[in-house]
C-alpha positions as CSV (number, residue, x, y, z in Angstrom):
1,X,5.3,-9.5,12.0
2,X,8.4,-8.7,13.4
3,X,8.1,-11.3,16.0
4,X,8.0,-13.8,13.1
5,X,11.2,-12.9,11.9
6,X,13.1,-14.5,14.9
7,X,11.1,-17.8,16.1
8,X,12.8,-20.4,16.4
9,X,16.3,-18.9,15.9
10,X,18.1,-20.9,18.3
11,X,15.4,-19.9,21.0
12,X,17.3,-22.8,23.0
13,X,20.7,-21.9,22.6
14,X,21.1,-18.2,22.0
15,X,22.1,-16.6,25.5
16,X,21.1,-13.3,27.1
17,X,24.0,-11.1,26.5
18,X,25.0,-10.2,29.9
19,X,27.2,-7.4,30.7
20,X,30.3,-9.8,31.7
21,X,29.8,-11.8,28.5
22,X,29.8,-8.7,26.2
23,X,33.4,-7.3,27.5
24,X,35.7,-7.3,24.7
25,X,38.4,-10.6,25.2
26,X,41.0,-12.6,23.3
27,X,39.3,-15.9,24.7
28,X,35.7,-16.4,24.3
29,X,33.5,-15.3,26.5
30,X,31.5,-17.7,28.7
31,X,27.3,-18.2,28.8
32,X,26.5,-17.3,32.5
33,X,23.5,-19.6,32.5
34,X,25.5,-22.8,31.0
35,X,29.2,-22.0,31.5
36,X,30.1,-22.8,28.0
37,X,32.0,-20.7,25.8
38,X,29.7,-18.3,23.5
39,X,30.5,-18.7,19.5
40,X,30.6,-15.3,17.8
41,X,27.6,-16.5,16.2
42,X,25.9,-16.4,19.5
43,X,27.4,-13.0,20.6
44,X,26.0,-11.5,17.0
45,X,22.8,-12.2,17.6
46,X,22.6,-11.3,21.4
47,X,24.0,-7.7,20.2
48,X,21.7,-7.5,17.8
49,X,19.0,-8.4,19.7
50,X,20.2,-5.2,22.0
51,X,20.7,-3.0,18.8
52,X,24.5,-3.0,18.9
53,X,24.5,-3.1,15.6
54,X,28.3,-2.1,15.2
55,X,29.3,-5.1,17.5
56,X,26.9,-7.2,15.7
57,X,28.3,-7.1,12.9
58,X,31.9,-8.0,13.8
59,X,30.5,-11.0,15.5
60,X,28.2,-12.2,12.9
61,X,31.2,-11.3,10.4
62,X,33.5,-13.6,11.8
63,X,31.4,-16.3,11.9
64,X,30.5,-16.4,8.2
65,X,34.5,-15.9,7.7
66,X,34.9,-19.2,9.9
67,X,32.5,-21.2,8.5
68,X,30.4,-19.7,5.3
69,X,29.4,-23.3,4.6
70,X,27.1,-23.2,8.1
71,X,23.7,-21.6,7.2
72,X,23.1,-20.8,10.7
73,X,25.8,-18.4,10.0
74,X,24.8,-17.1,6.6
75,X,21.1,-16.9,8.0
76,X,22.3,-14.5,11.2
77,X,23.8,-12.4,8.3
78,X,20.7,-12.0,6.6
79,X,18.8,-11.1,9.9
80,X,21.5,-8.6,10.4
81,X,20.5,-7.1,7.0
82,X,16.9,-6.9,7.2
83,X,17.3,-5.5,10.6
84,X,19.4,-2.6,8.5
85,X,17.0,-2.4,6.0
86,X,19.3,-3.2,3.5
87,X,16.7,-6.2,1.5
88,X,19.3,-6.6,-1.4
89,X,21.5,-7.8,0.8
90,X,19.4,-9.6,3.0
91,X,18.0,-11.4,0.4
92,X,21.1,-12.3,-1.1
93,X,22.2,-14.0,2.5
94,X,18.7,-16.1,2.8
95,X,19.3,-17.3,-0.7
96,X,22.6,-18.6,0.4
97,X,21.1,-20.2,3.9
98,X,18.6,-22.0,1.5
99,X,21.8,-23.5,-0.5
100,X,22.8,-25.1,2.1
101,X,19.5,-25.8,4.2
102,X,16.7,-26.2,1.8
103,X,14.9,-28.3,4.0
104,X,15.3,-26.6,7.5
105,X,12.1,-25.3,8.8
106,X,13.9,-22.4,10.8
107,X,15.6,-20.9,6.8
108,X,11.7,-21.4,5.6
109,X,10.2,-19.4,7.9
110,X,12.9,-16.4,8.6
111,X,12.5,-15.9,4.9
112,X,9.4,-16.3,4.5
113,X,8.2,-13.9,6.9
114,X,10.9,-11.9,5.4
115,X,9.5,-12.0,2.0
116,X,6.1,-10.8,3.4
117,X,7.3,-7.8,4.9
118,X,8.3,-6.6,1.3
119,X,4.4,-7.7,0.6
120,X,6.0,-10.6,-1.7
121,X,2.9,-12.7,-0.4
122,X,2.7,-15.5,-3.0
123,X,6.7,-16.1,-2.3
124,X,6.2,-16.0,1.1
125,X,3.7,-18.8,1.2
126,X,5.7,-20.3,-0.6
127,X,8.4,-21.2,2.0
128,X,5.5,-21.1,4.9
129,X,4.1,-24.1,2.6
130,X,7.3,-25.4,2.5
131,X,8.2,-25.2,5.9
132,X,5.1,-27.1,6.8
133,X,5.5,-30.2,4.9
134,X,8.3,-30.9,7.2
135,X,7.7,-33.7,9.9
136,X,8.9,-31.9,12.9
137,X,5.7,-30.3,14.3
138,X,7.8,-27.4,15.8
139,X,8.3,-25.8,12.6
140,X,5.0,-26.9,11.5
141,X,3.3,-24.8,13.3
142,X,5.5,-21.8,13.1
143,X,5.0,-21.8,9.6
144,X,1.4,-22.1,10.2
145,X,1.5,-19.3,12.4
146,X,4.0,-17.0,10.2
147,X,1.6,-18.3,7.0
148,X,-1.2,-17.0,8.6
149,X,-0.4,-13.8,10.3
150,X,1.1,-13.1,6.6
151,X,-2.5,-13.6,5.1
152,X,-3.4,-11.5,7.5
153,X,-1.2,-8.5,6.5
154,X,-2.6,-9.0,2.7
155,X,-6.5,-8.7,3.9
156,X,-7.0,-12.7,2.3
157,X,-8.8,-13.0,6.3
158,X,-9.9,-16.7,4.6
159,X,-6.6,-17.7,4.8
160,X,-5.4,-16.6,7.4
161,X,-8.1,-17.9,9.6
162,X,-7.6,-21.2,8.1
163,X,-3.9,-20.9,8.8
164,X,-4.2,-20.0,12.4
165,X,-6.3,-22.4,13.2
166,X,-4.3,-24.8,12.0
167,X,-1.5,-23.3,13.8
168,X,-3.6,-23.4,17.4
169,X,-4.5,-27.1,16.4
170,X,-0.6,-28.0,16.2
171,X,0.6,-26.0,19.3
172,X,-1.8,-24.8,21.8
173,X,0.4,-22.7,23.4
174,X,0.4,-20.6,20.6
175,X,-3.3,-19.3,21.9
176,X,-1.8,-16.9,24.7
177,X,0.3,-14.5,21.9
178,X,-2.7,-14.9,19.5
179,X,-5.3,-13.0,22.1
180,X,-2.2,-10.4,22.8
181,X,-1.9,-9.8,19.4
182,X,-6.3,-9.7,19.6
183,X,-5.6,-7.4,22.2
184,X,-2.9,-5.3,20.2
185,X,-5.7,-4.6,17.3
186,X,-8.6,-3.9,19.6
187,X,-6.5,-1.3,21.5
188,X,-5.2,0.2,18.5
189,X,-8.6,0.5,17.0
190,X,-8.8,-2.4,14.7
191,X,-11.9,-4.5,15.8
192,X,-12.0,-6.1,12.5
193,X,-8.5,-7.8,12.9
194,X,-8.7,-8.0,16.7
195,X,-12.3,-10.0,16.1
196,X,-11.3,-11.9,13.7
197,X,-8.4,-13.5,16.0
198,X,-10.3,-13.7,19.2
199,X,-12.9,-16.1,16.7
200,X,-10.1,-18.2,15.7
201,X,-9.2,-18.6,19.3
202,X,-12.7,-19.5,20.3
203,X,-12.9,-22.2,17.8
204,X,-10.2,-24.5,18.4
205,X,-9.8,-23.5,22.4
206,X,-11.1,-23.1,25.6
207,X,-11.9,-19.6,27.1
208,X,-9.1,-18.1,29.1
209,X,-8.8,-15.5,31.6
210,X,-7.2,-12.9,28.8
211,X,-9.6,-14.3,26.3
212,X,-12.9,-13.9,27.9
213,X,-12.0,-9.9,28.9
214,X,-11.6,-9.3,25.2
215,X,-14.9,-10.3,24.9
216,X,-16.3,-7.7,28.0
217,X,-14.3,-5.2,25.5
218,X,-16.0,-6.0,22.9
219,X,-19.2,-6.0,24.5
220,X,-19.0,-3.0,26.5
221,X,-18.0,-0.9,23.0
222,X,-20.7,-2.5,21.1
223,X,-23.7,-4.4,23.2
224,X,-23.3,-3.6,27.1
225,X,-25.9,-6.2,28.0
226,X,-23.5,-8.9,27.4
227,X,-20.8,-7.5,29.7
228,X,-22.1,-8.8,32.5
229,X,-22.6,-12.5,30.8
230,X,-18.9,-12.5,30.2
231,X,-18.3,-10.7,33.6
232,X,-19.8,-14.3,35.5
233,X,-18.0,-16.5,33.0
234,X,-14.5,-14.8,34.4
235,X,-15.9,-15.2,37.6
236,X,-17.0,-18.9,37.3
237,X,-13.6,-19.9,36.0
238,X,-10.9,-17.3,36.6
239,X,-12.3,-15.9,40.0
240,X,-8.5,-15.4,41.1
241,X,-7.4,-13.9,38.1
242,X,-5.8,-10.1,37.8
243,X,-8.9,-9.7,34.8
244,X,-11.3,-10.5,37.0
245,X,-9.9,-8.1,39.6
246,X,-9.9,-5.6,36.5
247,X,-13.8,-6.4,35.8
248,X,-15.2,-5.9,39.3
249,X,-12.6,-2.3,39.1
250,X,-14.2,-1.4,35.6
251,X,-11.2,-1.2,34.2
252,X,-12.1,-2.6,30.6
């Protein structure tokens, strides 16, 4: 879930802290990629991001001290926080992001998927649900996708299926991380988990390369004859691919 806890957090405007934008100076430092000058807003979350959480801090500090009427501001706090462990706190800052932002899909979510790593799961879905009345089909579907994935982590599989369906229906591109995280569970020995995503996957899209080696996975740990089925099908359609290269090396 961790992943959930930062989409959509300026994904298009937060910078890569670079080593020449991270030197301490009076005048503010500049984005390498845009050449605009970083707020400390920015600079917070970049050092966070690296686990500077000293400099972090300071920067995310002064930007609630210059403007603690900008949620964006209040909300970096309460990333900060959680990222400290300190859920009082953190809690305390979402609330106040939610003052002023009840209806911004971004707030929803963050706390949402913040309220379901406590195991608050009713709350949670709560601001997944809320998140995803919005119009904007961005946040939709991140909710749908932190919704789900939340389910998930509280064994309701029904839901969550329903969820990330949903999601993959909204945003296709959210299929790719849904077979890693597939991927994730089969490795780490929960077929259950990792089965139940690769189904969703198969339902609403079309077999990919990364998709169709789960499967020789699967097969090869629990009915061999269908390896080789799955082993033409990645031929057929992905003969170029790096998992078909894997298949004819037996390394599955």
């Amino acid at each position: 879930m961790a992943i959930m806890q930062w989409k959509g957090f300026f994904a298009a405007s937060v910078a890569v802290c670079l080593l020449a934008s991270c030197s301490s100076s009076k005048q503010p430092p500049v984005d390498a990629a845009s050449g605009a000058p970083q707020t400390q807003l920015q600079l917070g979350m970049d050092y966070l991001a690296q686990g500077n959480m000293s400099a972090a801090k300071t920067n995310l500090q002064q930007a609630v001290n210059s403007s603690p009427q900008d949620y964006r501001n209040q909300l970096g706090m309460a990333l900060f926080e959680q990222k400290n462990g300190n859920n009082d706190a953190a809690q305390s800052r979402y609330q106040q992001a939610l003052k002023l932002a009840p209806q911004n899909g971004t707030v929803l979510n963050n706390y949402g998927a913040f309220l379901c790593s406590l195991g608050q799961y009713v709350p949670s879905q709560q601001q997944f649900s809320l998140a995803a009345s919005l119009p904007d089909s961005g946040p939709v579907a991140d909710s749908l996708e932190s919704g789900g994935y939340c389910f998930l982590k509280a064994n309701q599989n029904d839901e969550a299926k329903a969820l990330l369906s949903r999601a993959l229906k909204n945003d296709p591109d959210k299929g790719a991380p849904l077979i890693d995280e597939a991927n994730k569970a089969f490795k780490a020995g929960n077929r259950a988990e990792a089965q139940l995503l690769l189904d969703v996957y198969q339902h609403v899209l079309p077999a990919s390369a990364d998709s169709l080696m789960l499967q020789i996975r699967f097969a090869a740990a629990s009915n061999p004859d269908n390896v080789q089925r799955y082993g033409k099908q990645l031929a057929r359609n992905f003969p170029q691919s790096q998992q078909y290269q894997q298949f004819l090396a037996n390394e599955y």
